[in-house]
C-alpha positions in Angstrom: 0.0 0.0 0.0 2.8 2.3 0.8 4.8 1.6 -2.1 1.3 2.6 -4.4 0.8 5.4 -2.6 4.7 6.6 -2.9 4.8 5.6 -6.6 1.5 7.3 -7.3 3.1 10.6 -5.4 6.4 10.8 -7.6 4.0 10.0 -11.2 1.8 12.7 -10.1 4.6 15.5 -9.2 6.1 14.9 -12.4 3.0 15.2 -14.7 2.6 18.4 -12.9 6.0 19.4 -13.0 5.7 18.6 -17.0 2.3 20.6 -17.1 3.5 23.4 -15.7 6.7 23.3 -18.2 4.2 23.3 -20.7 1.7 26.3 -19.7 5.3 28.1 -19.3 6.0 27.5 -23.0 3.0 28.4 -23.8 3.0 32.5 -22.1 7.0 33.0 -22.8 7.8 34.1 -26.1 11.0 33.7 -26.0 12.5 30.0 -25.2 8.9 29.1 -25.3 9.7 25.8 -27.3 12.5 25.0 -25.3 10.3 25.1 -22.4 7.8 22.9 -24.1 10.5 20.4 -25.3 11.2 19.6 -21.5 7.9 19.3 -20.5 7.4 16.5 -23.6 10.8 14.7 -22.0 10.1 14.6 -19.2 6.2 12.9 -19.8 7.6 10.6 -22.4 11.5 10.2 -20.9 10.5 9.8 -17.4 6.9 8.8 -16.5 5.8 7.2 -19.7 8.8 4.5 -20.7 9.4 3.4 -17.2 5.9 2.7 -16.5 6.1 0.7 -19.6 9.1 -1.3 -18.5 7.5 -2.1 -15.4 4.7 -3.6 -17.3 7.0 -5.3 -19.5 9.3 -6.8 -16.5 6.4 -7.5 -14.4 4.2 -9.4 -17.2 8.0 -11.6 -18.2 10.3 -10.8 -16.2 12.7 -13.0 -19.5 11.8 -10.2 -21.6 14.4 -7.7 -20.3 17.9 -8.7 -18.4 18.5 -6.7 -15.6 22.4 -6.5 -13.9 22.4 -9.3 -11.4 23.8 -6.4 -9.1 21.0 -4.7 -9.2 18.6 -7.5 -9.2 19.9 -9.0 -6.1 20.0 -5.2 -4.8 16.0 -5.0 -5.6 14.9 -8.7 -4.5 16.9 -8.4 -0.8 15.4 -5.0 -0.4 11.9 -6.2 -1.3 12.2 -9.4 1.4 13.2 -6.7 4.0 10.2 -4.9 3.7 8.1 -7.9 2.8 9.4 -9.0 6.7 8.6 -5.9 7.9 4.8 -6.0 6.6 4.1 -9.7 7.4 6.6 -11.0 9.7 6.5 -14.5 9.8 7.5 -15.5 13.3 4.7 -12.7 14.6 2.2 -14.4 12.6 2.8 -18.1 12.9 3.2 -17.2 17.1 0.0 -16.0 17.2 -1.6 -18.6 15.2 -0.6 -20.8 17.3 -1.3 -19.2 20.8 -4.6 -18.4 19.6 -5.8 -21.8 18.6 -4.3 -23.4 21.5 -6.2 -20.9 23.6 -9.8 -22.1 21.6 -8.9 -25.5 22.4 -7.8 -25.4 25.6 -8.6 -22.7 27.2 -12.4 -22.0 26.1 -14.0 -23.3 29.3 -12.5 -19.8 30.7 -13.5 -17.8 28.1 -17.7 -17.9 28.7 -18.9 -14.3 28.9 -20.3 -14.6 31.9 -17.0 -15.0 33.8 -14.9 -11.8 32.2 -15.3 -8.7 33.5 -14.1 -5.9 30.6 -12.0 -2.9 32.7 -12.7 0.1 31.0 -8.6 1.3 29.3 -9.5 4.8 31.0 -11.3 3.3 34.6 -9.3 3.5 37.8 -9.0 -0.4 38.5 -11.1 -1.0 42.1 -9.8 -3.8 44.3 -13.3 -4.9 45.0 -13.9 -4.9 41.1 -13.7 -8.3 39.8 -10.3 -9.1 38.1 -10.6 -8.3 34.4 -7.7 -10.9 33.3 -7.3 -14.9 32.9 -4.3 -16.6 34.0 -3.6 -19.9 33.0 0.1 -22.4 33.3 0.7 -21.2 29.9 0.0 -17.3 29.7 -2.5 -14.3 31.1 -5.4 -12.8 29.1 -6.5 -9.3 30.0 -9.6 -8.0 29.1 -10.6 -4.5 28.5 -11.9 -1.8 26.5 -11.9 1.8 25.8 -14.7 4.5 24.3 -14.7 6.7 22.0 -12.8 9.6 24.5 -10.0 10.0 22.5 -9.7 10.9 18.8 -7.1 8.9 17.2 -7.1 6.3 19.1 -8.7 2.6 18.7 -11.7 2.4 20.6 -13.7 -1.0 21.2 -12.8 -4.9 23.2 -9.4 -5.7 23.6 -7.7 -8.4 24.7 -4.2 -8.7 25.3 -1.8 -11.8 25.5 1.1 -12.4 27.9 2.5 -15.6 27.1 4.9 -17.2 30.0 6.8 -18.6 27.3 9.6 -15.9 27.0 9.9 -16.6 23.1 6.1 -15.7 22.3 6.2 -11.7 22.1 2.9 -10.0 23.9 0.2 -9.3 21.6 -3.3 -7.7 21.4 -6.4 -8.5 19.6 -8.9 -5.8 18.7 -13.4 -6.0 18.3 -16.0 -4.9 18.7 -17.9 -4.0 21.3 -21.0 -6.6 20.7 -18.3 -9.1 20.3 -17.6 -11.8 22.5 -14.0 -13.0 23.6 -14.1 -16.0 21.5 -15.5 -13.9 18.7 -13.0 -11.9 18.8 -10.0 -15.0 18.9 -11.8 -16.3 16.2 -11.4 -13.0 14.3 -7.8 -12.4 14.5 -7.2 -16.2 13.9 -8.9 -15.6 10.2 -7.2 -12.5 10.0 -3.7 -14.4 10.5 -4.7 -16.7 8.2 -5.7 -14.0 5.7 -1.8 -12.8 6.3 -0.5 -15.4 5.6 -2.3 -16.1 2.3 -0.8 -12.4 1.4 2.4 -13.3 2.0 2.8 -16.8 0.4 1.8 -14.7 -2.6 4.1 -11.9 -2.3 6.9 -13.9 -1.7 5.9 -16.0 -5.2 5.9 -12.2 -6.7 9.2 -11.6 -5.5 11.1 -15.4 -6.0 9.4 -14.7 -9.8 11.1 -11.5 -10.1 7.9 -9.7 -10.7 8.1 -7.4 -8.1 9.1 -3.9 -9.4 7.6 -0.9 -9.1 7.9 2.7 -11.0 9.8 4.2 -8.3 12.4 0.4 -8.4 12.8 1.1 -12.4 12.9 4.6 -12.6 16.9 5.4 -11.1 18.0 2.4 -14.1 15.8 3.7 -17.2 16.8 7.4 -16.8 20.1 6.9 -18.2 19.1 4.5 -20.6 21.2 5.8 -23.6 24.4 5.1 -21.5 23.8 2.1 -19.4 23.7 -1.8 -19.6 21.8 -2.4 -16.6 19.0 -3.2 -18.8 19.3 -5.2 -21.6 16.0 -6.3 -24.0 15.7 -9.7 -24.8 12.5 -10.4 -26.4 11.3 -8.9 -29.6 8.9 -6.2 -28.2 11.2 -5.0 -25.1 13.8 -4.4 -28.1 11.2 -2.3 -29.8 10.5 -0.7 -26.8 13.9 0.2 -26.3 15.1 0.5 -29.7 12.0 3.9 -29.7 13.1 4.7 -26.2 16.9 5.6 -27.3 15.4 7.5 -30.3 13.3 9.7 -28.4 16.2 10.3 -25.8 18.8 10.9 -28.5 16.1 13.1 -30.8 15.3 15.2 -27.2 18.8 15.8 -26.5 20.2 17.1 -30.1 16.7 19.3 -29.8 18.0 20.6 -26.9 21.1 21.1 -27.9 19.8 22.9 -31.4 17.5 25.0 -29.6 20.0 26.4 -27.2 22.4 27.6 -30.2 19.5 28.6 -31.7 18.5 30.9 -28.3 22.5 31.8 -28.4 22.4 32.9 -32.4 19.2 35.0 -32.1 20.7 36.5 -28.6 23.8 37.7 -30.8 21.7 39.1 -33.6 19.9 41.2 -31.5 22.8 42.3 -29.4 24.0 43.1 -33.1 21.0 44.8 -34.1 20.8 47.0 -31.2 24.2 48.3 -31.4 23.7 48.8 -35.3 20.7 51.2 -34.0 22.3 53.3 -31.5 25.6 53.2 -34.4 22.5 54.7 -36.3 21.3 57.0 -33.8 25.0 58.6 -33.2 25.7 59.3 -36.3 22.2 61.0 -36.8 22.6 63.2 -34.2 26.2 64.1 -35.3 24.9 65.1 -39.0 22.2 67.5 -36.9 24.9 69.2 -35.1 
């Protein structure tokens, strides 16, 4: 989700970027067209082709080679944060602390005999205890209102397992749920999880895993690189009309500033040819 949203944020800045360029051109008479020329490369140069590589990679990831350098670069990076989003010790831990807690511990669990501590209530000693405590771990039970903005509000139950490698954890539902219901709920959502990241980890072993933002820092120098080399006939296309553009952009660029420089010296020419004019004018009156 990040990745989208940080990808869609770069695309977005650069259209405008290359659309203001463009309404630029458009006022300035002079170096209007150069104006207008980078707002074209950067669109086609650097939002257009690298979306289209990631297309092409993504879709056959044989179609273009990429350096193994930076491949390797890419695919650890993507594990890190693939760890980061669904970390597999977290998950498979509370898997199986929740369903050994439904099958051994449900007897405890009937509504009658848990008392929910409101998060933001001063705890009373003649209160009933609001947690569980078993051989294997404690279950606290509580849950907070809507006081706070920002903040989750609902049942909660958190976990303290008395096995030291088991990390606390807490479980979040609603307030017409009961404690099973909610065990239940995260144990689907754990499931769910993992389900995700069997299939991201396919997407990453497959190579299919880049993004605009992954492509972008290899494609933007495509006309002096090898870190991408096309293997199948339509990447080579693809490339072969990538280069052209590039190369046509550049000596553009390059004409239009001589140009700019020429017409600069003309008039520079023409102006002192007038006030040449001008003297000799005012000499003749006098």
């Amino acid at each position: 989700m990040l990745n989208t949203i940080i990808n869609t944020v770069i695309i977005l800045t650069l259209l405008y970027t290359s659309y203001s360029l463009w309404k630029i051109g458009k006022r300035r008479k002079e170096n209007g067209l150069l104006f207008k020329m980078i707002s074209l490369f950067i669109l086609i140069h650097i939002v257009i082709f690298p979306i289209i590589y990631v297309l092409i990679i993504n879709n056959d990831p044989s179609s273009i080679e990429i350096d193994n350098k930076i491949l390797s670069f890419e695919k650890e990076a993507k594990l890190k944060d693939l760890e980061l989003s669904y970390n597999k010790k977290d998950i498979e831990s509370q898997e199986l602390i929740i369903e050994d807690i439904l099958s051994s511990d449900i007897e405890l669990l009937r509504e009658e005999d848990i008392f929910w501590l409101d998060d933001y209530y001063t705890f009373d000693e003649d209160e009933p205890d609001n947690f569980i405590t078993t051989k294997k771990r404690t279950l606290y039970f509580y849950e907070r209102s809507k006081q706070t903005p920002a903040i989750p509000f609902g049942k909660f139950i958190r976990i303290n397992s008395k096995n030291k490698n088991f990390k606390e954890f807490e479980l979040k539902g609603d307030f017409n749920m009961t404690a099973i219901e909610i065990l239940k709920k995260r144990l689907d959502e754990l499931k769910q999880l993992k389900h995700k990241r069997f299939n991201q980890l396919n997407i990453i072993k497959l190579n299919k895993f880049w993004s605009y933002k992954e492509v972008l820092p290899y494609t933007i120098n495509i006309l002096f690189t090898d870190s991408f080399k096309p293997k199948r006939k339509g990447a080579q296309i693809i490339h072969f009309l990538h280069n052209v553009v590039v190369a046509a952009f550049l000596l553009s660029f390059i004409v239009s500033l001589f140009q700019n420089y020429i017409t600069k010296e003309d008039k520079n020419q023409s102006i002192e040819k007038r006030l040449d004019r001008i003297e000799e004018l005012l000499k003749e009156k006098e």
